[in-house]
GUVONU-373195 format. One record per residue (C-alpha): x, y, z; residue number from 0. Coordinates in steps of 0.1 Angstrom, whole numbers, always signed. Example, Ala and Ser with C-alpha at 12.3 -4.5 7.8 and 13.67 -1.06 7.14 Angstrom:
BEGIN
SITE    xx    yy    zz   k
SITE  +123   -45   +78   0
SITE  +137   -11   +71   1
This chain:
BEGIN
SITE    xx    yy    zz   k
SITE  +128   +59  -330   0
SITE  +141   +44  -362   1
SITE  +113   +58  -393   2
SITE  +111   +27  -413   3
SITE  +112   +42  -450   4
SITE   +90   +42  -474   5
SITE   +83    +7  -498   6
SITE  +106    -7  -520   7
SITE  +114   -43  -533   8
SITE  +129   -52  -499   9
SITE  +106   -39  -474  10
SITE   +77   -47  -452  11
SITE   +43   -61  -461  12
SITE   +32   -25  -434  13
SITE   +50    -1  -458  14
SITE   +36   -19  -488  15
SITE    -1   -14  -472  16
SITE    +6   +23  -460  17
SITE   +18   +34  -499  18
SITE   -19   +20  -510  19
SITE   -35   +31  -483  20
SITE   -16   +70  -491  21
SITE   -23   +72  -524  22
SITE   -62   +57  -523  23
SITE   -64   +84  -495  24
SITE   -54  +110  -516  25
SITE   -81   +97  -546  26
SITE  -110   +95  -523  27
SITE  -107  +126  -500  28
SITE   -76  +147  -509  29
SITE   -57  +164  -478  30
SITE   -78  +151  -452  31
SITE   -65  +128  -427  32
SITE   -64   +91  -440  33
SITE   -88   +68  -418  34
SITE   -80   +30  -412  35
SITE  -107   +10  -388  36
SITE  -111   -24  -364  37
SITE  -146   -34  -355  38
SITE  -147   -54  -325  39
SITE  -179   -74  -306  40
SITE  -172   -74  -264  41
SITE  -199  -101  -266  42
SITE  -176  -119  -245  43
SITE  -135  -123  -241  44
SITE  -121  -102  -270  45
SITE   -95  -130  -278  46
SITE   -59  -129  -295  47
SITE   -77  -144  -330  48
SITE   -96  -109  -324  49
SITE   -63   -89  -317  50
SITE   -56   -92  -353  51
SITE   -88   -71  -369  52
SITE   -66   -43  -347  53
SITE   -34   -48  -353  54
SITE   -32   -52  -388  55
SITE   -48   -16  -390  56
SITE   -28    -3  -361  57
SITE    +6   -13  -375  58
SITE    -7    +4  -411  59
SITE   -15   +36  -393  60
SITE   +15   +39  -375  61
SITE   +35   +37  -405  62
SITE   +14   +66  -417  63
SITE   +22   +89  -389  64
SITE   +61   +78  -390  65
SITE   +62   +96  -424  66
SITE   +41  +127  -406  67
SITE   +10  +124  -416  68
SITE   -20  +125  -395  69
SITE   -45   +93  -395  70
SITE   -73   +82  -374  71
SITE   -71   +48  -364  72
SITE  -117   +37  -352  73
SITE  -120    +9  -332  74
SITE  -157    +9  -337  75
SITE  -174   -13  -308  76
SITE  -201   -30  -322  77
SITE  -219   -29  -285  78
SITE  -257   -21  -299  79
SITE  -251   -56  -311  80
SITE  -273   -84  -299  81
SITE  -268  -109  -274  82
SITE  -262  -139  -289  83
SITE  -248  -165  -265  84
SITE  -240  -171  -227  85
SITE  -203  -181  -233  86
SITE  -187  -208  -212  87
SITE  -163  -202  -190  88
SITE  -166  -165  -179  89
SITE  -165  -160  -139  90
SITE  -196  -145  -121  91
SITE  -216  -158  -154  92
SITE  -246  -184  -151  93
SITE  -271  -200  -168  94
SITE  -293  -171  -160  95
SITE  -276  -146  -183  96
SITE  -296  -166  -211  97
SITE  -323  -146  -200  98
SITE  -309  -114  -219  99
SITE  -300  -133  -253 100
SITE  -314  -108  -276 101
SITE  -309   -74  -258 102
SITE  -281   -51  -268 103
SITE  -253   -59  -254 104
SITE  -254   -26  -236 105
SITE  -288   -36  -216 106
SITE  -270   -72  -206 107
SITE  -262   -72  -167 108
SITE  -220   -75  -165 109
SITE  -208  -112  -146 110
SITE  -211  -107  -113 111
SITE  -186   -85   -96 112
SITE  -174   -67  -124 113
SITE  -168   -29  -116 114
SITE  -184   -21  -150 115
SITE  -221    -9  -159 116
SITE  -230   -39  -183 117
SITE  -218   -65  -202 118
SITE  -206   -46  -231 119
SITE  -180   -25  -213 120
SITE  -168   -50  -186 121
SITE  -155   -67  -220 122
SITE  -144   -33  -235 123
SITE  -126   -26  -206 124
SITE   -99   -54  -202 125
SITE   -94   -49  -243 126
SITE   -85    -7  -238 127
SITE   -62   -19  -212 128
SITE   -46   -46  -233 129
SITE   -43   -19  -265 130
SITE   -26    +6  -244 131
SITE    +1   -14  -231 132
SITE    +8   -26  -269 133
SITE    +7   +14  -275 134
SITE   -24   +11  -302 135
SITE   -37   +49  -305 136
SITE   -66   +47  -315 137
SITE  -102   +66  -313 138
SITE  -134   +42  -300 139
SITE  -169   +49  -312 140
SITE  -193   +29  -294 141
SITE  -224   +20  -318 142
SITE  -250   +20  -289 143
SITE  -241   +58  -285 144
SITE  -244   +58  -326 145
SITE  -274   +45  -329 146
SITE  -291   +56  -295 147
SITE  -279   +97  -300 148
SITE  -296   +91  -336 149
SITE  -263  +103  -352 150
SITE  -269   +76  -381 151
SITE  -308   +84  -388 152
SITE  -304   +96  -421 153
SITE  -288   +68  -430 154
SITE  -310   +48  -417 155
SITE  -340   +64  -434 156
SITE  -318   +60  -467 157
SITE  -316   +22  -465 158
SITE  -351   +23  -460 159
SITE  -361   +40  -486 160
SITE  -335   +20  -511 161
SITE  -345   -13  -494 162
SITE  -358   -30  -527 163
SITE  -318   -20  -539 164
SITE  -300   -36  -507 165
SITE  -326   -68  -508 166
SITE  -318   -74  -543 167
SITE  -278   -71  -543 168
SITE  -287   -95  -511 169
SITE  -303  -116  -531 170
SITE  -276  -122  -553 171
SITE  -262  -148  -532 172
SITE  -289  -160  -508 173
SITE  -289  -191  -527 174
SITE  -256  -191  -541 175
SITE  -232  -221  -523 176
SITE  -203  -214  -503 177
SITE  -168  -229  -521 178
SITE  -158  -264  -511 179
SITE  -140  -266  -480 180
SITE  -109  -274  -494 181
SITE  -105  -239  -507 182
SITE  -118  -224  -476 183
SITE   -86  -218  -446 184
SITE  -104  -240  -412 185
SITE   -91  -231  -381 186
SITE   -73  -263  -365 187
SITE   -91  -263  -336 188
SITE  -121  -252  -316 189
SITE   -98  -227  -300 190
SITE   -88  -211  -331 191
SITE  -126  -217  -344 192
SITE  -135  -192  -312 193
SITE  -107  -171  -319 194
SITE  -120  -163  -351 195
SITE  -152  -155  -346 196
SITE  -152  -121  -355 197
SITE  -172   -83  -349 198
SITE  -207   -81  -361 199
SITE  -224  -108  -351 200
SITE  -219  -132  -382 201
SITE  -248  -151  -372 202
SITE  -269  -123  -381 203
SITE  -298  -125  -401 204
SITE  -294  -101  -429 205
SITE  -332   -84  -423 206
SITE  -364   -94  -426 207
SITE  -391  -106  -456 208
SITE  -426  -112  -450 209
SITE  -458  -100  -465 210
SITE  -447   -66  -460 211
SITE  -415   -68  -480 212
SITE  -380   -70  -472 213
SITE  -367   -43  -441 214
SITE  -330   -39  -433 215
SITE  -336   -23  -399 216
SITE  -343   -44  -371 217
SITE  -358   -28  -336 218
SITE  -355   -37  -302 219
SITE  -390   -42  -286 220
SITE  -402   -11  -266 221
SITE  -414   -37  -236 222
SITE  -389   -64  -234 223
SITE  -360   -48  -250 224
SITE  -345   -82  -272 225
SITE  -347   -79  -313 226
SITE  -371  -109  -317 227
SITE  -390   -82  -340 228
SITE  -408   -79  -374 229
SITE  -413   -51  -393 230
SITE  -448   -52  -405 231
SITE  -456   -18  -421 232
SITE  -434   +12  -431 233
SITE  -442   +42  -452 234
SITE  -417   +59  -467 235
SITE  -433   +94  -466 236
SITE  -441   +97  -432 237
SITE  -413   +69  -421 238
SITE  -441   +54  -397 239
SITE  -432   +17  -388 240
SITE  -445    -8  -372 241
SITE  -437   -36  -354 242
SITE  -447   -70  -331 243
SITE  -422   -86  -311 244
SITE  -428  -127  -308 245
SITE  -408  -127  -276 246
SITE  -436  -107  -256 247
SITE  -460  -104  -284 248
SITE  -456   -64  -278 249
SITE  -464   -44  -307 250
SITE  -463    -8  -315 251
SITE  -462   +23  -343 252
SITE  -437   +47  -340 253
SITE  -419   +73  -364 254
SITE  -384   +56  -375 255
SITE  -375   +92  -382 256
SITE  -377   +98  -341 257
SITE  -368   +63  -331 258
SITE  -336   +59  -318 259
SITE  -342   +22  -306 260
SITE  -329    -2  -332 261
SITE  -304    -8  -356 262
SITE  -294   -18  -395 263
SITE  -289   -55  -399 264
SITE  -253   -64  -404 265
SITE  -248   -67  -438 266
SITE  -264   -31  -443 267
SITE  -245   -17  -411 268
SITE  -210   -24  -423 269
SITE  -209    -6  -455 270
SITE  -234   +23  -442 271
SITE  -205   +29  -416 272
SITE  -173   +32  -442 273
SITE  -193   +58  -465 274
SITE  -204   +75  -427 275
SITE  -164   +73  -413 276
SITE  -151   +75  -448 277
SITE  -129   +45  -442 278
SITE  -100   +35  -467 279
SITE   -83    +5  -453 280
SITE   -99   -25  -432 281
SITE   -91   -58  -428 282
SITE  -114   -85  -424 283
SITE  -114  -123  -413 284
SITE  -110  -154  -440 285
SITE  -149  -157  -425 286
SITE  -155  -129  -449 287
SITE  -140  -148  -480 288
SITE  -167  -164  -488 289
SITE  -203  -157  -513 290
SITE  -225  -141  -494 291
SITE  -205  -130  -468 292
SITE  -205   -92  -451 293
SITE  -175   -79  -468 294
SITE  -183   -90  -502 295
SITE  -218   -82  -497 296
SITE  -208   -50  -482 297
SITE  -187   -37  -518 298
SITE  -218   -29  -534 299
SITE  -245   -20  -507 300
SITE  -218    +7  -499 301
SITE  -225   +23  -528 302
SITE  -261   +26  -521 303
SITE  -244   +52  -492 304
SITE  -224   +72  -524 305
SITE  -192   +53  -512 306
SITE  -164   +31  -520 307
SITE  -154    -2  -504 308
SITE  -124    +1  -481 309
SITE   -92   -14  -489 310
SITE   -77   -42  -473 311
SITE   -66   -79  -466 312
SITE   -84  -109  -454 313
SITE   -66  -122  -425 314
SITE   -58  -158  -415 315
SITE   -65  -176  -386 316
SITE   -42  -166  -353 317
SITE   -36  -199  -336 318
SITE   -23  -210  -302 319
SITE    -2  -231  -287 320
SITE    -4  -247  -250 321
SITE   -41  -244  -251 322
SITE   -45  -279  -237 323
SITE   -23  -263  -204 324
SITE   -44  -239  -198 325
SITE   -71  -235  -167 326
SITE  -106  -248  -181 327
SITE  -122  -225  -159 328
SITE  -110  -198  -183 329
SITE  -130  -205  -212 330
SITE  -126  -202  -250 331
SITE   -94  -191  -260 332
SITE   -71  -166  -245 333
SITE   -74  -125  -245 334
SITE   -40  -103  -250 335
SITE   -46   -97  -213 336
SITE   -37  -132  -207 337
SITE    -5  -129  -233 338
SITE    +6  -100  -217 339
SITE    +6  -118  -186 340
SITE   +36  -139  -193 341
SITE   +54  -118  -224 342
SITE   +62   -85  -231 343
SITE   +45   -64  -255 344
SITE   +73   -63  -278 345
SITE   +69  -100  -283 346
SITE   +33   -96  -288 347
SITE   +33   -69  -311 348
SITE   +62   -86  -329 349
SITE   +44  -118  -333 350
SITE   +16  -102  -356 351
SITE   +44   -76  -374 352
SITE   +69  -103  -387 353
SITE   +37  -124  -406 354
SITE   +21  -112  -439 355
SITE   -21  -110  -429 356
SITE   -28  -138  -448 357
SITE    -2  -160  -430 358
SITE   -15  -176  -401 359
SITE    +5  -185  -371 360
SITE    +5  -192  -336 361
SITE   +13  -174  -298 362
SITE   +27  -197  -274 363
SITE   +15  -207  -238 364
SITE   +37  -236  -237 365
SITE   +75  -244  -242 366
SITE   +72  -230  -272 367
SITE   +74  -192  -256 368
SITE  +109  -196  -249 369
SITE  +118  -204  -289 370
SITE   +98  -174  -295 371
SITE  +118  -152  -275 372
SITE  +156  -170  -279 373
SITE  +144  -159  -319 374
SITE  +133  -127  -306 375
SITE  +164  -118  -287 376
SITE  +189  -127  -314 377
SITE  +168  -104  -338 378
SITE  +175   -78  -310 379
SITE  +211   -82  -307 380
SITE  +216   -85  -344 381
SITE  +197   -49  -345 382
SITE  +218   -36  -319 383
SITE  +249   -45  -334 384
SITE  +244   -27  -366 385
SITE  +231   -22  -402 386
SITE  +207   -49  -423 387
SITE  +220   -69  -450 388
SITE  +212   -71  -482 389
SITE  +188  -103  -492 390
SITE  +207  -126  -502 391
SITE  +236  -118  -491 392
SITE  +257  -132  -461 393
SITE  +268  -127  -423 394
SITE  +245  -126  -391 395
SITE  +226   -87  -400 396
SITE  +191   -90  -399 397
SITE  +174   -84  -430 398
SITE  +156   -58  -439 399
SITE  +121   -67  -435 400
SITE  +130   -82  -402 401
SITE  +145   -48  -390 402
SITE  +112   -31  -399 403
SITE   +89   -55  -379 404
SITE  +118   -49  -349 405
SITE  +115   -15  -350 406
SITE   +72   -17  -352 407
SITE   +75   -42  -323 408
SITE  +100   -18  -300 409
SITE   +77   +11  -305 410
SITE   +55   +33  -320 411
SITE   +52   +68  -338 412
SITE   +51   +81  -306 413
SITE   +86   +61  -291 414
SITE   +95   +33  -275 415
SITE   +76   +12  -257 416
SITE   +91    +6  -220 417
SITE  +115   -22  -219 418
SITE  +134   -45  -198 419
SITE  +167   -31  -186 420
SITE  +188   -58  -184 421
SITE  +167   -86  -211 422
SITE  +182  -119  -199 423
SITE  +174  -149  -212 424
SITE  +135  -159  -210 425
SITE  +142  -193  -204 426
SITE  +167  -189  -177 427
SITE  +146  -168  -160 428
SITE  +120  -192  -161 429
SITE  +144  -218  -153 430
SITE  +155  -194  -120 431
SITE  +121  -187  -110 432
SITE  +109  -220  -112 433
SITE  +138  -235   -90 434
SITE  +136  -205   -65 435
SITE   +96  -207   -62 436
SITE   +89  -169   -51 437
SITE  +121  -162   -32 438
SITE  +137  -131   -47 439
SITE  +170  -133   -25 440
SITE  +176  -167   -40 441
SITE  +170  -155   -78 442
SITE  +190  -122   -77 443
SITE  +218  -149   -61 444
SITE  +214  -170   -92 445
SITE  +211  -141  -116 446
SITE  +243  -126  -103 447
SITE  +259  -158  -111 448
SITE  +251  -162  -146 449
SITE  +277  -130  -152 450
SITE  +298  -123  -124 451
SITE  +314   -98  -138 452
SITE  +281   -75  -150 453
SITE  +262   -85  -116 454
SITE  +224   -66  -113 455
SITE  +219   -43   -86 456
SITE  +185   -57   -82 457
SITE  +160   -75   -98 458
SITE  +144   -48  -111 459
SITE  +169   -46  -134 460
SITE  +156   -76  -152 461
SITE  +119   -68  -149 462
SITE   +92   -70  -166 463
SITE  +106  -104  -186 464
SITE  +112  -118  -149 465
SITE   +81  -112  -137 466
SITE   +63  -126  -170 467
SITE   +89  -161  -168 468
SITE   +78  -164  -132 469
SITE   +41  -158  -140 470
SITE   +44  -180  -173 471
SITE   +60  -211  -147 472
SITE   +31  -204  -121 473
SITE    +2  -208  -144 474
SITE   +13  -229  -172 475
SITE   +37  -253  -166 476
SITE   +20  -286  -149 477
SITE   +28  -296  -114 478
SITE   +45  -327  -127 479
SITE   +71  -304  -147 480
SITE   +78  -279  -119 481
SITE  +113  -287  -108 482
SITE  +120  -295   -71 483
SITE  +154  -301   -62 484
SITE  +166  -331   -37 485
SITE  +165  -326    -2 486
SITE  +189  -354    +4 487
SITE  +213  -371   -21 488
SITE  +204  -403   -40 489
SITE  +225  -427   -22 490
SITE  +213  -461   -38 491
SITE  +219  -442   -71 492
SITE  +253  -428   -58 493
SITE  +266  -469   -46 494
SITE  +250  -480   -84 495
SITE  +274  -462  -102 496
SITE  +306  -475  -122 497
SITE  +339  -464  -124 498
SITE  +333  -445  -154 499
SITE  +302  -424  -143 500
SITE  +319  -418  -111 501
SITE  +350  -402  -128 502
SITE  +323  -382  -151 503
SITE  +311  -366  -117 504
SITE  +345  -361  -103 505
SITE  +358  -340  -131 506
SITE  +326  -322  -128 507
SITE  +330  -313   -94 508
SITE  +372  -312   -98 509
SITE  +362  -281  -119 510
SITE  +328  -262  -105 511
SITE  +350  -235   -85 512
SITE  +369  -224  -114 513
SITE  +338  -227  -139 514
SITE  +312  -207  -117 515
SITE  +293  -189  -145 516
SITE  +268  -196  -170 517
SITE  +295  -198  -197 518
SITE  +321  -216  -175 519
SITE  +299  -240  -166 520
SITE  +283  -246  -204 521
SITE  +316  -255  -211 522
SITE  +324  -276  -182 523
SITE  +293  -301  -183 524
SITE  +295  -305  -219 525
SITE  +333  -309  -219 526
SITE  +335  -341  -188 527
SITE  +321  -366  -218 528
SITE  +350  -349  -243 529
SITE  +379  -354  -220 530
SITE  +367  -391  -204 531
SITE  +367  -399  -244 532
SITE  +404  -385  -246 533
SITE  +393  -352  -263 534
SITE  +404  -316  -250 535
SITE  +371  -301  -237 536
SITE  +371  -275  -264 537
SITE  +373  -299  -296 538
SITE  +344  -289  -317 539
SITE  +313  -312  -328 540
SITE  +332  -315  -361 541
SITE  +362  -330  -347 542
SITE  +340  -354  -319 543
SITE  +327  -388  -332 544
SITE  +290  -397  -330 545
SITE  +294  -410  -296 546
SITE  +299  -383  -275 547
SITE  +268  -367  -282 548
SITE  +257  -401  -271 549
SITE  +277  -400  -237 550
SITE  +266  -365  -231 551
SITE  +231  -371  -231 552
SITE  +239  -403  -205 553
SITE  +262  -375  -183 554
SITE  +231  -349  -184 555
SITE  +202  -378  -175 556
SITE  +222  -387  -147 557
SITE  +231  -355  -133 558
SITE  +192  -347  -134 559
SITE  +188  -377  -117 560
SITE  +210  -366   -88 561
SITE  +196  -335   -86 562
SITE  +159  -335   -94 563
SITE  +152  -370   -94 564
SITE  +140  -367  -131 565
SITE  +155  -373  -169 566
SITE  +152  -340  -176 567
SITE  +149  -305  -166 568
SITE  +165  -269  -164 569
SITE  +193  -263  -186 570
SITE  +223  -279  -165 571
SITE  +239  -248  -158 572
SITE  +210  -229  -149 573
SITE  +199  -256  -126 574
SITE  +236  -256  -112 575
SITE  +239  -220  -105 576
SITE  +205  -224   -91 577
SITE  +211  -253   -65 578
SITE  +240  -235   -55 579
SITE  +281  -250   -51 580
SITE  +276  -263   -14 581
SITE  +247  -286   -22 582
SITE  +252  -296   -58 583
SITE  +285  -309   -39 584
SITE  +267  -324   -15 585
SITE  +240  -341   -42 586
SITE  +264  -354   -62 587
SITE  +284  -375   -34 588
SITE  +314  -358   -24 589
């Protein structure tokens, strides 16, 4: 595994981050390990929006340990949480899961048939699956297990006694107005608006005032469980409290420095765990840009805790592509779960390396997919085939900020992620497994074709990526784009035809035994239109006129036509390999 070295004026925006990160480490707690953190909410999907409050610290951290040091990387699951919402969308979940809206997370029933104990970790659960096959090491601290065990009780009893501190930093901005929205990044749809909803529950009232003053600890009722609470007495010397719930109308007195059954509002909670974890480098949402808002607020309650503020970068808005293709019945926005489903984890993981955090951009479920990995795979091979280049210079080398988000992509610390054997094309594969609709014989037939003379022994060999391609065709390409070839040829087409088009499918099929590969026949479709217009079939587009593209495109509609009764489809060779020599023959009239 490649170590990407340490910054300098050409590298990485991760080895920029991991020399801050270092040195602050060093500052604040000399010679222990350095500790980067993720908060996440499983009050529903964990979505890809989500993926980056982990993967921005992940990628950080694993820098860290490249250059042998040792780093803890908390994912701290913010399960104590309340219940905020039924969200739409989410199998085995109905109308009367609003019920619960104000329990812990933890005390919400999971949707029905879920293997899991509650709500919290049947959400938990597809997310630690998702991590570990984008190798994120990381160490999860559950908060109902924090707060429940009484592990943060003296910190509790600290923000209560300093209450009149926290309420007036809080006070600071409660009547402060949030920036115009032009200055303020919107996600560009309600997808992305989901997908950014972050850990903590944002909506989250920052405690309670009333007669008896301003509390930053909220409980959940002894009788009914939710946090529709108010603290109406607490002394400080004997850290009695009470408390009346206006859900049940339960009330009751009990000693907070015994209690184990509530929790710090939000804006307290935050900053009382980075002094607790003694956390140097989080990231946090553009949500958190704002006046008022958890992270700023959070720089100076932390030092009520004797602490510093982690470092660390907001991070724009992931977005996604295809969204309108997927199933309703799914729901918000899609998980890494669903990604993995039709990519490969180096994709994935490459997708959030190669951007800055502040730069937004998008993960495709549509068409867009096989861009992503034709750029992906030319990165690959231009890796493979030797050193970086200097920027600015020329020739095909990658550069070398692109060779460090490869090589965080491909692996890890720990070493390479499995990979794909033989990584063919992902749109041909999709092209094959589209045409061939399941049947395995028929896909290792065309796959064999595409290279004759580096055939695959099975189609193992070019799996995972087939598998994702096939999975990717199944669930998100519309019916009305799935390609199904003729059964019989297009005879009224076939007696249409002029002498011209005619002679265009005759050289075509004059020369499919002698072109049978993905090369030979790339050459051969695009050259028929060259040599009708009295050009050699290898003339360049620099020495064609204009009108052959023109003539090419007529050649390709037509063949489509003939074959799959459509103006477009597969790439023509693809499809031609796929449909096999007998019956493109036969389809095209001879």
């Amino acid at each position: 595994m490649p170590i990407v070295a340490q910054s300098t004026e050409t590298t990485d925006w991760v080895s920029r981050f991991a020399d801050d990160v270092v040195a602050e480490s060093e500052r604040r707690a000399p010679g222990k390990p350095v500790v980067v953190a993720s908060g996440l909410s499983p009050s529903g999907p964990i979505h890809l929006g989500n993926l980056r409050e982990v993967m921005t610290p992940h990628l950080v951290a694993d820098e860290i340990r490249r250059r042998g040091r040792e780093v803890r990387h908390l994912i701290s699951w913010d399960d104590y949480d309340r219940y905020r919402k039924v969200p739409a969308g989410v199998p085995g979940v109905d109308e009367t899961w609003a019920e619960h809206i104000g329990k812990p997370l933890t005390s919400v029933p999971a949707p029905k048939g879920s293997a899991h104990p509650n709500w919290a970790e049947h959400f938990k659960a597809a997310m630690v699956e998702s991590l570990a096959a984008l190798g994120v090491e990381f160490d999860g601290i559950s908060q109902t297990e924090q707060y429940t065990s009484g592990a943060y009780r003296e910190q509790i009893l600290h923000a209560m006694k300093h209450r009149g501190d926290i309420d007036a930093i809080l006070g600071q901005y409660r009547t402060k107005k949030a920036p115009p929205k032009k200055q303020q990044q919107k996600p560009v749809d309600e997808a992305e608006l989901e997908a950014a909803e972050g850990s903590g529950a944002a909506a989250e009232d920052d405690g309670s005032s009333g007669s008896a003053g301003y509390f930053p600890y909220k409980p959940y009722c002894g009788n009914c469980e939710k946090d529709f609470t108010t603290v109406t007495a607490y002394d400080d010397d004997s850290t009695e409290l009470t408390y009346a719930c206006t859900a049940c109308g339960f009330s009751e007195t009990v000693r907070l420095s015994e209690f184990n059954r509530g929790k710090l509002v939000w804006k307290v909670d935050w900053p009382m765990r980075w002094a607790y974890e003694g956390v140097i480098f989080e990231p946090s949402g553009v949500d958190h840009s704002s006046p008022g808002s958890s992270f700023q607020v959070g720089g100076q309650i932390v030092g009520i805790f004797g602490a510093e503020q982690p470092i660390g970068p907001m991070y724009a808005f992931v977005g996604i592509s295809g969204m309108a293709k997927m199933s309703s019945s799914k729901g918000g926005v899609p998980t890494p779960a669903d990604a993995l489903r039709i990519m490969e984890p180096q994709l994935l993981r490459w997708l959030y390396a190669r951007r800055k955090p502040n730069q937004s951009f998008k993960i495709a479920f549509d068409q867009e997919i096989q861009r992503l990995y034709d750029e992906w795979d030319r990165l690959d091979a231009k890796v493979a085939g030797g050193t970086s280049q200097a920027i600015g210079s020329g020739g095909g080398a990658a550069l070398p900020g692109d060779v460090a988000a490869h090589a965080r992509a491909v692996g890890t610390a720990a070493g390479e992620l499995p990979r794909t054997p033989r990584p063919l094309p992902y749109r041909t594969l999709a092209s094959v497994a589209d045409i061939t609709a399941g049947h395995e014989d028929q896909a290792l037939r065309i796959l064999n074709d595409l290279d004759p003379a580096h055939p695959l022994g099975s189609l193992d060999e070019a799996r995972p990526r087939y598998d994702r391609a096939e999975e990717w065709i199944n669930t998100h390409v519309p019916a009305d784009q799935r390609t199904i070839v003729r059964s019989e040829p297009d005879g009224e087409l076939l007696k249409s035809l002029d002498e011209q088009a005619r002679q265009s499918l005759r050289l075509l099929l004059d020369g499919l035994a002698d072109h049978w590969s993905l090369d030979g026949l790339t050459h051969l479709v695009y050259g028929v239109p060259k040599v009708q217009a009295g050009f050699s079939a290898d003339a360049t587009p620099k020495e064609l006129p204009p009108e052959i593209k023109t003539a090419q495109r007529s050649f390709f509609a037509l063949l489509y036509h003939l074959l799959v009764g459509r103006d477009t489809g597969p790439r023509l060779p693809t499809l031609l390999l796929a449909v096999g020599q007998e019956r493109v023959r036969a389809l095209l009239g001879e």
